[in-house]
NUGU-730806 format. One record per residue (C-alpha): residue number from 1; chain; x, y, z. Coordinates in Angstrom, 1 decimal, always signed. Layout:
<nodes>
@k=NUM&c=A&px=X&py=Y&pz=Z
...
</nodes>
This chain:
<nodes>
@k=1&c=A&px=+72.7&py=-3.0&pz=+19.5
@k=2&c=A&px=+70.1&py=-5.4&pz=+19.1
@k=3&c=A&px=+68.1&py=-5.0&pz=+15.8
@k=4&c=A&px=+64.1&py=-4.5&pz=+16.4
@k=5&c=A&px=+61.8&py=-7.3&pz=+15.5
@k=6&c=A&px=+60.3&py=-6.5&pz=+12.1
@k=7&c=A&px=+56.3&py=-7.4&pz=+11.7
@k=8&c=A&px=+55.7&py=-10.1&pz=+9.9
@k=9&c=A&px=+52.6&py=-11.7&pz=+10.7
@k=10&c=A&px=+52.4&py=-14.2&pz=+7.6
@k=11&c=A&px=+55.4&py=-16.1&pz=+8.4
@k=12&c=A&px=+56.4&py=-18.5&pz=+5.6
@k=13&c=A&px=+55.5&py=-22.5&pz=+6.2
@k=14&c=A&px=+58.1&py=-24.7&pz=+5.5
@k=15&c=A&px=+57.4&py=-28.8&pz=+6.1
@k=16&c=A&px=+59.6&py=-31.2&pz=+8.7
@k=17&c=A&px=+59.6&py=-34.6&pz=+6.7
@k=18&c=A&px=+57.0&py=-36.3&pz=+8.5
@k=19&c=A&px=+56.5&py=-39.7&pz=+6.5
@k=20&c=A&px=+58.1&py=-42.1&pz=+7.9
@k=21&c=A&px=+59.2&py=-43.7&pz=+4.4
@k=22&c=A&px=+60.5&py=-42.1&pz=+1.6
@k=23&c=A&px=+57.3&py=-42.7&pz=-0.5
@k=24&c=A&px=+55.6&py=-41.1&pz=+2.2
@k=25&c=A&px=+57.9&py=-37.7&pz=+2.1
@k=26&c=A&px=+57.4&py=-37.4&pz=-1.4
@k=27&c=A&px=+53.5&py=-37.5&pz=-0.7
@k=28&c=A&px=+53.2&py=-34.9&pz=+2.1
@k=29&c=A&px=+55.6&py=-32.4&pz=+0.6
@k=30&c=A&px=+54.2&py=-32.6&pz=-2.8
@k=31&c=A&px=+50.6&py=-32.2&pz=-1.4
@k=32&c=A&px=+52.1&py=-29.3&pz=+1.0
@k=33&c=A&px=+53.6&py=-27.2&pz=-2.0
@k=34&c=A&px=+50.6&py=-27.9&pz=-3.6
@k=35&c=A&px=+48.5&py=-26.5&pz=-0.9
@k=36&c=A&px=+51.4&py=-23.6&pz=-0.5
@k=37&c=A&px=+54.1&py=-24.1&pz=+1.5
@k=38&c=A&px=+57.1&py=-23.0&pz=+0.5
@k=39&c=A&px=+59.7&py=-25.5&pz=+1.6
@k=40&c=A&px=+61.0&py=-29.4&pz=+2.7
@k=41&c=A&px=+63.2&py=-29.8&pz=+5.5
@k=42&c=A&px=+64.9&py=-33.0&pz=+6.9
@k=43&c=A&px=+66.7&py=-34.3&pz=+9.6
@k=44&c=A&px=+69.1&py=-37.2&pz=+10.7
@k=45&c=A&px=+69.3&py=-39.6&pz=+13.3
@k=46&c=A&px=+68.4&py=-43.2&pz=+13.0
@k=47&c=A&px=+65.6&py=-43.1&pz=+10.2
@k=48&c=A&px=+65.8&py=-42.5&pz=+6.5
@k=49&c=A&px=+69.7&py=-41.2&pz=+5.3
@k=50&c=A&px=+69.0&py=-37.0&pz=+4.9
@k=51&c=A&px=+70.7&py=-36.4&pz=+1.8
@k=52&c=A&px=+68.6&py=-39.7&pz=+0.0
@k=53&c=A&px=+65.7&py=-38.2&pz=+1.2
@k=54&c=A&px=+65.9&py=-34.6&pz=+0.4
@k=55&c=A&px=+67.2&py=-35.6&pz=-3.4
@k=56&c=A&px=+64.0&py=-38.0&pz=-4.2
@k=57&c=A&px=+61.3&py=-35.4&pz=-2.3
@k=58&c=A&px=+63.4&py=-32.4&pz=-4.6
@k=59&c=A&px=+62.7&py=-34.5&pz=-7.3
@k=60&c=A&px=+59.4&py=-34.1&pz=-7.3
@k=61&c=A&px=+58.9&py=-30.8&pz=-6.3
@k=62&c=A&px=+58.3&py=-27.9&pz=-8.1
@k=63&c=A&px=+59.1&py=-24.5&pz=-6.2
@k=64&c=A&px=+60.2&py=-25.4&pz=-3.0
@k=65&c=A&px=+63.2&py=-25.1&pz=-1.1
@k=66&c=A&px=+65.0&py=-28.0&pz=+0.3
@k=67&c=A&px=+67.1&py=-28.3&pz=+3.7
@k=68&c=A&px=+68.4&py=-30.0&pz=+6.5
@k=69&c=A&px=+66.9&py=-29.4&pz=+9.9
@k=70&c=A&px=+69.5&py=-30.4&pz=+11.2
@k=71&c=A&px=+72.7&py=-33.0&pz=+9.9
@k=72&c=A&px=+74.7&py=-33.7&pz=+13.1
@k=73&c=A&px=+78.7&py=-32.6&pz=+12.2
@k=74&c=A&px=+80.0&py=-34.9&pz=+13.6
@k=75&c=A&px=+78.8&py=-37.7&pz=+11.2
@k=76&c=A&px=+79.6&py=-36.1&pz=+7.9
@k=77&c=A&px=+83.2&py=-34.3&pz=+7.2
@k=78&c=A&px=+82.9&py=-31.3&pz=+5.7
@k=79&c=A&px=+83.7&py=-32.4&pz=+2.6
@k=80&c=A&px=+81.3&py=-34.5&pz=+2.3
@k=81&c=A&px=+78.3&py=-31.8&pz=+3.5
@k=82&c=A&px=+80.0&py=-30.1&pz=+0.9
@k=83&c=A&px=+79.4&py=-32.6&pz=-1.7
@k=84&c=A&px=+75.8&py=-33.1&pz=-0.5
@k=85&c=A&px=+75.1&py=-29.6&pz=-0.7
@k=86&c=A&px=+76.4&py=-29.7&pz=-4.1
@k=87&c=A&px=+74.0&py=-32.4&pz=-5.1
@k=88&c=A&px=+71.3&py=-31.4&pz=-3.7
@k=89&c=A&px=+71.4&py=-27.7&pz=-4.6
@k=90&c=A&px=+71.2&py=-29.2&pz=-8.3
@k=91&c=A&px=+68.2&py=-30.6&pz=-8.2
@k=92&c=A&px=+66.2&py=-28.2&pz=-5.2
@k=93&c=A&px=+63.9&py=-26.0&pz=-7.3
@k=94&c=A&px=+63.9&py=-23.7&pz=-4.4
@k=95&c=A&px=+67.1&py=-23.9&pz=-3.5
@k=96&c=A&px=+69.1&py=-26.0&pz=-1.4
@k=97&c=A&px=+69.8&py=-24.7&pz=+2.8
@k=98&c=A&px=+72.6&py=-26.5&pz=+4.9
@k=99&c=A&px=+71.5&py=-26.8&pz=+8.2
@k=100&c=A&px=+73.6&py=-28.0&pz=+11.3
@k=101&c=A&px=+73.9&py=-29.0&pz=+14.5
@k=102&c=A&px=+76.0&py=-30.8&pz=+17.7
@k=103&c=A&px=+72.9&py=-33.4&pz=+18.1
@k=104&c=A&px=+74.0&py=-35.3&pz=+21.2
@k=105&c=A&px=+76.5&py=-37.4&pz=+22.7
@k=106&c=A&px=+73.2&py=-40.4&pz=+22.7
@k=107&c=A&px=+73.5&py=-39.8&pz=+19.1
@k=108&c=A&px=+76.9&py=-39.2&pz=+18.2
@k=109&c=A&px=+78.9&py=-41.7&pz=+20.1
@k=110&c=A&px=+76.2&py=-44.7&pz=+21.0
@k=111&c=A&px=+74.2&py=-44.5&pz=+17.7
@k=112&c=A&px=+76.8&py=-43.2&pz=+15.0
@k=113&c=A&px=+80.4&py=-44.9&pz=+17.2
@k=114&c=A&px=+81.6&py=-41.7&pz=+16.5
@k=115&c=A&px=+83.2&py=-39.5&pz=+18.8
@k=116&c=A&px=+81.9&py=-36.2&pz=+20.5
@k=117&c=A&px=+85.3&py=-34.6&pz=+20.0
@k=118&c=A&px=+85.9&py=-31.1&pz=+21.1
@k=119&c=A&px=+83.6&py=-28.7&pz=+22.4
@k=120&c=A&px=+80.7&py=-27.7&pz=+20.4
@k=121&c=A&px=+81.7&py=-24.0&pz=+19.6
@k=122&c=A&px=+85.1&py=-24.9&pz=+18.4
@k=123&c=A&px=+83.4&py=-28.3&pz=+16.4
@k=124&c=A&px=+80.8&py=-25.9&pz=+15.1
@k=125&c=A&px=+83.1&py=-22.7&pz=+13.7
@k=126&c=A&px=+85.4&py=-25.2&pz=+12.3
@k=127&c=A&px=+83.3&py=-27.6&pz=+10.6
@k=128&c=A&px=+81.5&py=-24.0&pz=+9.0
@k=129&c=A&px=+84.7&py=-22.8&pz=+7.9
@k=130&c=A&px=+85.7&py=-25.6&pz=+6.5
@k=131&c=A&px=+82.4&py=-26.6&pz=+4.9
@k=132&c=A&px=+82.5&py=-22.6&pz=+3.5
@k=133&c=A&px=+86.1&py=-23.3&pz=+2.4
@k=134&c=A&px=+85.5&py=-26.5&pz=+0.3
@k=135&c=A&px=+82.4&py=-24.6&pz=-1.3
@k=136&c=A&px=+84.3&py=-21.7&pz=-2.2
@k=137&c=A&px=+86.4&py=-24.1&pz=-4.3
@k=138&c=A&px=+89.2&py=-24.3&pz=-2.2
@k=139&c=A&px=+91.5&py=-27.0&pz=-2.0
@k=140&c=A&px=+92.3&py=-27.5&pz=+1.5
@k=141&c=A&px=+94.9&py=-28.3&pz=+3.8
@k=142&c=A&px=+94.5&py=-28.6&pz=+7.5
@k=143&c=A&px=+97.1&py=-29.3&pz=+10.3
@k=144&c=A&px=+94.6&py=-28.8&pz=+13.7
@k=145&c=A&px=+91.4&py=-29.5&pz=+14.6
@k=146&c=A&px=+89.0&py=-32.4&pz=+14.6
@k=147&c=A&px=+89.3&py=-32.5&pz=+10.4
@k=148&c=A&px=+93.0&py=-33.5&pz=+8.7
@k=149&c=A&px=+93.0&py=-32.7&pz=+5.3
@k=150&c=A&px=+95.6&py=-32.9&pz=+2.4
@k=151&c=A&px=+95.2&py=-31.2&pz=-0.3
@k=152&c=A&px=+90.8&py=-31.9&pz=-0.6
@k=153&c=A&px=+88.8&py=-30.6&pz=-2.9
@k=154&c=A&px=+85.2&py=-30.5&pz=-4.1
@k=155&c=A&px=+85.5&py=-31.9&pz=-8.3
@k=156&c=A&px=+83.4&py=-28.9&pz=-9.1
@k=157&c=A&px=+82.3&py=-25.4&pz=-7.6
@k=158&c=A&px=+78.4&py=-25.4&pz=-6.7
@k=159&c=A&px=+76.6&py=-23.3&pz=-9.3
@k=160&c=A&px=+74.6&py=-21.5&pz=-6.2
@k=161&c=A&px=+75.7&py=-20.3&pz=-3.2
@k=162&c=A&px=+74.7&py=-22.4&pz=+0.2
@k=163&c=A&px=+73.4&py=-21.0&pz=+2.9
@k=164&c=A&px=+74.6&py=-22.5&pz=+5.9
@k=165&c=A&px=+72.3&py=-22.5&pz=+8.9
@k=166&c=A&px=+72.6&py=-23.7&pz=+12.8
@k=167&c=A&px=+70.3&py=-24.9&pz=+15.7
@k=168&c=A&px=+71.0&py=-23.1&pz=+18.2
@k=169&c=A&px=+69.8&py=-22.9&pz=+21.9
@k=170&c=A&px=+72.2&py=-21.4&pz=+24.6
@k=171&c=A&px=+73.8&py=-18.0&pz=+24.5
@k=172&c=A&px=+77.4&py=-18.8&pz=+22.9
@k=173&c=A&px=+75.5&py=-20.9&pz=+19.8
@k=174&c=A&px=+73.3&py=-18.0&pz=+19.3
@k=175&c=A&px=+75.8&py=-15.3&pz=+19.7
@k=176&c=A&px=+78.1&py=-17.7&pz=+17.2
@k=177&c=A&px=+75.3&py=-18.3&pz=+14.4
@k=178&c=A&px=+75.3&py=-14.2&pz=+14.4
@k=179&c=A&px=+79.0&py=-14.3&pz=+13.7
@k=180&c=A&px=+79.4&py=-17.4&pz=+11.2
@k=181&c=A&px=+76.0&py=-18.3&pz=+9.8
@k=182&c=A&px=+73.1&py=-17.6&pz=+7.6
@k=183&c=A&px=+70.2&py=-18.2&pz=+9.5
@k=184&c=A&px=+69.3&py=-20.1&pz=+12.7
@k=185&c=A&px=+67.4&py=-22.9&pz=+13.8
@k=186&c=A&px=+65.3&py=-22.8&pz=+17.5
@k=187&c=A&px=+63.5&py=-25.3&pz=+18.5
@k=188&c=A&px=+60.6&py=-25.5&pz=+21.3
@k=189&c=A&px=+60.8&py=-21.6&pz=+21.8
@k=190&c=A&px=+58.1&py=-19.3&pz=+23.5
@k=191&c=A&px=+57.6&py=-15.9&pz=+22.5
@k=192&c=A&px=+59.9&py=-15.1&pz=+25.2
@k=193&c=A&px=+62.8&py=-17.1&pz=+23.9
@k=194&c=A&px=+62.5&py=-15.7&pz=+20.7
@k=195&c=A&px=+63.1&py=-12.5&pz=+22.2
@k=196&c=A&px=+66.1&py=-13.6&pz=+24.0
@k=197&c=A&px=+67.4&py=-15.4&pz=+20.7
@k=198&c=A&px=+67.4&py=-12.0&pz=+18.6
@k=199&c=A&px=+69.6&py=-10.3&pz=+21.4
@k=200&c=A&px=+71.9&py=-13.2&pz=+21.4
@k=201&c=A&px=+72.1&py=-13.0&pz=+17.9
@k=202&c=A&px=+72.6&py=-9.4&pz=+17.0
@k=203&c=A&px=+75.6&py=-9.6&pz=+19.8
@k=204&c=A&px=+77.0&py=-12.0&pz=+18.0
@k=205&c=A&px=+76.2&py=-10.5&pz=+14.7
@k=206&c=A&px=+77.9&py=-7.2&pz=+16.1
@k=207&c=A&px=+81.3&py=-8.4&pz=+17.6
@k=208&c=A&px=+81.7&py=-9.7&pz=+13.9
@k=209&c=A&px=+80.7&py=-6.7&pz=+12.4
@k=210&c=A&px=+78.0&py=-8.4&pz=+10.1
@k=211&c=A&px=+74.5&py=-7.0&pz=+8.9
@k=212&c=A&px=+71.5&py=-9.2&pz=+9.8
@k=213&c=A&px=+69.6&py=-7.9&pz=+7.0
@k=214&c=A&px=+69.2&py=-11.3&pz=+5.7
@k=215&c=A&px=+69.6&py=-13.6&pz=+8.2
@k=216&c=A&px=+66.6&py=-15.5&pz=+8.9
@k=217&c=A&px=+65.2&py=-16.6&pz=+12.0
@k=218&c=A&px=+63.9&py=-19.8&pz=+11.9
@k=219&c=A&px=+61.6&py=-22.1&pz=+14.2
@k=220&c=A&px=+60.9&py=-25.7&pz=+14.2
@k=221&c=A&px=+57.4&py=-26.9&pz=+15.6
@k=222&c=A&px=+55.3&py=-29.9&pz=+16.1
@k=223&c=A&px=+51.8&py=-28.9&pz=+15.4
@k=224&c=A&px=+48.1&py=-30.8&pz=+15.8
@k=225&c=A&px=+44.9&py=-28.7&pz=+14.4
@k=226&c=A&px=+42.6&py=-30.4&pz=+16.9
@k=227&c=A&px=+40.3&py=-28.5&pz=+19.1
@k=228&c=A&px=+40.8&py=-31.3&pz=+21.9
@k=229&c=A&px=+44.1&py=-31.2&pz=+23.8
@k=230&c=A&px=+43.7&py=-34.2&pz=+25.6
@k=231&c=A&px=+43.6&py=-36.2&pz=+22.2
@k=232&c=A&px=+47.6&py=-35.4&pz=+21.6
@k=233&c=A&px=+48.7&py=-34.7&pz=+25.4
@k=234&c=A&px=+50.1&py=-37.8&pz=+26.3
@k=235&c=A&px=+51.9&py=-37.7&pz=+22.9
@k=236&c=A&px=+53.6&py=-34.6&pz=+23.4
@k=237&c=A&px=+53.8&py=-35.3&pz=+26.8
@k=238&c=A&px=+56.5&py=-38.3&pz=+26.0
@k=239&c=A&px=+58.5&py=-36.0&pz=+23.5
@k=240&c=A&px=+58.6&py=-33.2&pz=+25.9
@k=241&c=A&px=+59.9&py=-35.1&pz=+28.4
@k=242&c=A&px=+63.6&py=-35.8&pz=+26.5
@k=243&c=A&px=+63.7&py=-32.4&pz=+26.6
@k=244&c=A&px=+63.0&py=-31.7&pz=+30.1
@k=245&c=A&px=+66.2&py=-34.2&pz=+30.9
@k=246&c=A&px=+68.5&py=-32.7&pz=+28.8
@k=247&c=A&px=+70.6&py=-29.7&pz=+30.8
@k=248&c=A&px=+70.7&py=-27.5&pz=+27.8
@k=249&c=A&px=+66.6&py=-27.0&pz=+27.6
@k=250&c=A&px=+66.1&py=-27.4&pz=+31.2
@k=251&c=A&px=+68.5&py=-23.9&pz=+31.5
@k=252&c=A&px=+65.9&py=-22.5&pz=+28.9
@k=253&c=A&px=+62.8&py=-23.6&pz=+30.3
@k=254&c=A&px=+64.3&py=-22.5&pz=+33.4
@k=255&c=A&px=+64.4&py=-18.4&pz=+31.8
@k=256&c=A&px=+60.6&py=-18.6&pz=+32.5
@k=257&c=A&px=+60.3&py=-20.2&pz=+35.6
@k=258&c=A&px=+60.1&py=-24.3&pz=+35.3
@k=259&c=A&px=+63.3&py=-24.8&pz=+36.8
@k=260&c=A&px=+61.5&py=-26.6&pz=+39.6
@k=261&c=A&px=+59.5&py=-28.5&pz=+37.8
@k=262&c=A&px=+62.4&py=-29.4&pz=+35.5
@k=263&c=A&px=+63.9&py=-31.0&pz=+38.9
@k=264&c=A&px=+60.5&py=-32.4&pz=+40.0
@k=265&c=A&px=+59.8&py=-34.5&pz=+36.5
@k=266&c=A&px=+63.4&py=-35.5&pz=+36.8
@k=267&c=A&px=+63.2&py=-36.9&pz=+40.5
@k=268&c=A&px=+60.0&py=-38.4&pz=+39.4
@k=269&c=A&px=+61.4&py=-40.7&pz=+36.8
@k=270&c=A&px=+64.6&py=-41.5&pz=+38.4
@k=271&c=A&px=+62.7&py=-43.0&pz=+41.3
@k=272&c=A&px=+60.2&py=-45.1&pz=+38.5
@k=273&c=A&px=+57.2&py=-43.4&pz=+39.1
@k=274&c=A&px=+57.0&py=-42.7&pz=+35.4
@k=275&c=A&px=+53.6&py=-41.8&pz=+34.8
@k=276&c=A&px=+53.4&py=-39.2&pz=+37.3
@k=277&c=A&px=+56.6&py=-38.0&pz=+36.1
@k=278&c=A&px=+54.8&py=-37.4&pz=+32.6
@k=279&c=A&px=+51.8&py=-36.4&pz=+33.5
@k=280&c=A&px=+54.0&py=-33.7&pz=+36.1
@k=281&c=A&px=+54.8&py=-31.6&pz=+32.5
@k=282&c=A&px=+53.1&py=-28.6&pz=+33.5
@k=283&c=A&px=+50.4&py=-28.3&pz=+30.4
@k=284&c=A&px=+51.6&py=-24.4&pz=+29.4
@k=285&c=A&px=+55.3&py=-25.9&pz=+29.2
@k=286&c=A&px=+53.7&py=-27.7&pz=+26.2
@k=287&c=A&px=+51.3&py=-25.5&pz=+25.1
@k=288&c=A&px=+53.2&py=-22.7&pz=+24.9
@k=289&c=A&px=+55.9&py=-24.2&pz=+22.7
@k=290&c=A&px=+53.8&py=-26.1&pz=+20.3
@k=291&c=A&px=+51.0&py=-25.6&pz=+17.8
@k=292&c=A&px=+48.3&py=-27.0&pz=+19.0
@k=293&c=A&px=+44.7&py=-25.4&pz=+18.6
@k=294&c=A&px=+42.0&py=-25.4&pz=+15.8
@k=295&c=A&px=+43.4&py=-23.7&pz=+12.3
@k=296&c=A&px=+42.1&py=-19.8&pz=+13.6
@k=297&c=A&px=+44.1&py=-20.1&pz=+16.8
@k=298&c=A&px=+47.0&py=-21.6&pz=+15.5
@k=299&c=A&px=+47.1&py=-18.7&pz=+12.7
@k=300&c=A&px=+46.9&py=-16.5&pz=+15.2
@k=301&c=A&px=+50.4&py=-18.0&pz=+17.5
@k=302&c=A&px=+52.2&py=-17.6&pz=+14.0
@k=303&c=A&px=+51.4&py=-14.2&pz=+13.7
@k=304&c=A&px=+52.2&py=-13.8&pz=+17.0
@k=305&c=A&px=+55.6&py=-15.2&pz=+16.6
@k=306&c=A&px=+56.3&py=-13.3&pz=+13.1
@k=307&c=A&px=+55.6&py=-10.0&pz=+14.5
@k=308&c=A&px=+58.3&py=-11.2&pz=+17.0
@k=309&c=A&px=+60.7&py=-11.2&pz=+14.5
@k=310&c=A&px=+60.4&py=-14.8&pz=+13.2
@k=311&c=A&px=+61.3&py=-15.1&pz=+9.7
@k=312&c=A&px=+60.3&py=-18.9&pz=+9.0
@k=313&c=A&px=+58.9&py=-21.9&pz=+10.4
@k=314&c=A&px=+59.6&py=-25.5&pz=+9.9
@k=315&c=A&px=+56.4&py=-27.2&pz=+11.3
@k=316&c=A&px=+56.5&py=-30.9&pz=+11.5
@k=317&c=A&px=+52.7&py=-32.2&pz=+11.7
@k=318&c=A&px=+51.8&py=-34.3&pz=+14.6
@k=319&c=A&px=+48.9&py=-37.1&pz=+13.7
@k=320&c=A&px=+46.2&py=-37.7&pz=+16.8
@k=321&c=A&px=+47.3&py=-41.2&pz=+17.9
@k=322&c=A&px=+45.5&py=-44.2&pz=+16.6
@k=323&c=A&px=+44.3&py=-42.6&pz=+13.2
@k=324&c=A&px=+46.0&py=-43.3&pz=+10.3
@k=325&c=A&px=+49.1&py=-41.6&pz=+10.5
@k=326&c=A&px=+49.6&py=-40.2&pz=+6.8
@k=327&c=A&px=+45.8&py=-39.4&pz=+6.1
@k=328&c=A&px=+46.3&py=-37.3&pz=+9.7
@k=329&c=A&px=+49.5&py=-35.5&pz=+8.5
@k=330&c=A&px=+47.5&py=-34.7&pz=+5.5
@k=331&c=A&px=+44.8&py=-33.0&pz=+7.2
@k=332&c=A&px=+46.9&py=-31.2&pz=+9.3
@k=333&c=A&px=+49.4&py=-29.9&pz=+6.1
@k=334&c=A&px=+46.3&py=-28.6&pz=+4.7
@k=335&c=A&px=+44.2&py=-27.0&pz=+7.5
@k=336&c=A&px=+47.5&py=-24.7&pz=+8.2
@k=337&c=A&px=+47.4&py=-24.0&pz=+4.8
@k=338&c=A&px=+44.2&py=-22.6&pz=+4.3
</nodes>
């Protein structure tokens, strides 16, 4: 049975690292906690190394929890997310959450010259289990699977527990992260998909016979306090659009009806008409996965979505193109938070 969303109109604010140095994390997340949120989250890709990151902005942090939003498994062994969750649970004064994900063959195998490997579900529960294994204390010893150990071990037990969480977007990841994991990760959702995400969940949850008493639900957006939406279109309009191409989101933008246009923006493109394949994104496919509004209306989505049964956010700020990009973030870090 699928649990009922529980109210919760003040959902808590946790930051996406949005400098694009590390100097730059340390100043937004220290002038976020400052201003009240609760938490600094970190991905990886191509830019600054996660773990680096997450220690120096920890560092100087006073409250806040630290995480990874999200660390591609097919990068880092599980022994060595392991060790990193090790380190940085050490010196997170809020904690320290593992977050993970499948990322993308673009990312994986052309960036990283690493390969895809098996299927995501069986990469995912096996890189969790082992992850979960090496944090126990275990010293492991594998003979299948992506991972061959002999005899590995982390040099010392964590002192805290990990929670380890996982983006998630089609029915099998969801209905997995409610069997295996701690909390997950959704990204570009409506209220809608939310919705859909807690059933997939609790199914999950239930064929394991797990409680979701303290699972979070967690989403990540990309948020402008402007009162002008043709000052950020075109910017969110370009990120959008790697979205629309990729199968996974088009089958969850298609749940509500944009199937079509999916097709349309893709057609568009293919045949170099690029512009009008941009400016084709309907606006309410934006708009109604995003934060953008002045500080009332956005205030008003997020209790919208906590009464829906989200638990958390990770918000990462967008800056209005050609001001200056940190002084932006800034503005926007603490308009949310007042």
């Amino acid at each position: 049975m699928t649990q009922p969303a529980t109210s919760n109109p003040v959902l808590r604010l946790d930051i996406a690292s949005p400098g694009r140095t590390v100097g730059e994390n340390i100043e937004l997340a220290t002038l976020a906690e400052e201003a009240g949120w609760r938490g600094f989250w970190v991905a990886e890709t191509t830019g600054g190394d996660a773990v680096a990151t997450a220690a120096a902005v920890a560092a100087r942090l006073q409250s806040s929890r630290i995480g990874t939003a999200i660390v591609p498994m097919q990068t880092r062994d599980p022994l060595l997310l392991a060790m990193a969750a090790t380190s940085l649970g050490q010196v997170a004064p809020g904690g320290f959450v593992l977050g993970l994900g499948t990322s993308t063959p673009l990312i994986v195998e052309d960036w990283h010259a690493t390969p895809w490997g098996s299927s995501p579900l069986e990469l995912t529960r096996e890189c969790v289990t082992l992850v979960r294994r090496f944090l126990a204390g275990e010293r492991v010893t594998t003979e299948a699977g992506r991972w061959r150990y002999r005899r590995a071990q982390l040099a010392a037990r964590p002192a805290h527990e990990t929670p380890v969480y996982l983006a998630a977007l089609n029915d099998r990841m969801l209905e997995l992260a409610g069997e295996i994991a701690d909390g997950v990760i959704l990204n570009f959702v409506t209220l809608a998909d939310v919705a859909h995400a807690r059933r997939r969940v609790a199914a999950g949850a239930a064929r394991a016979g797990r409680d979701l008493a303290s699972f979070e639900f967690m989403v990540f957006f990309r948020a402008t306090v402007t009162d002008d939406y043709d000052q950020v279109r075109q910017r969110y309009q370009r990120e959008l659009f790697t979205y629309v191409m990729a199968p996974v989101y088009q089958r969850m933008f298609a749940r509500e009806g944009y199937g079509e246009a999916c097709v349309e923006i893709q057609e568009l493109w293919r045949a170099g008409e690029r512009e009008r394949a941009l400016d084709s994104i309907p606006p309410a496919l934006i708009r109604d996965r995003t934060l953008i509004g002045d500080a009332a209306e956005i205030r008003e989505r997020l209790s919208a979505y906590g009464a829906a049964g989200v638990d958390s956010t990770i918000v990462f700020p967008v800056a209005i193109p050609d001001r200056d990009y940190a002084r932006d973030c800034a503005r926007i870090i603490q308009a949310m938070a007042s």
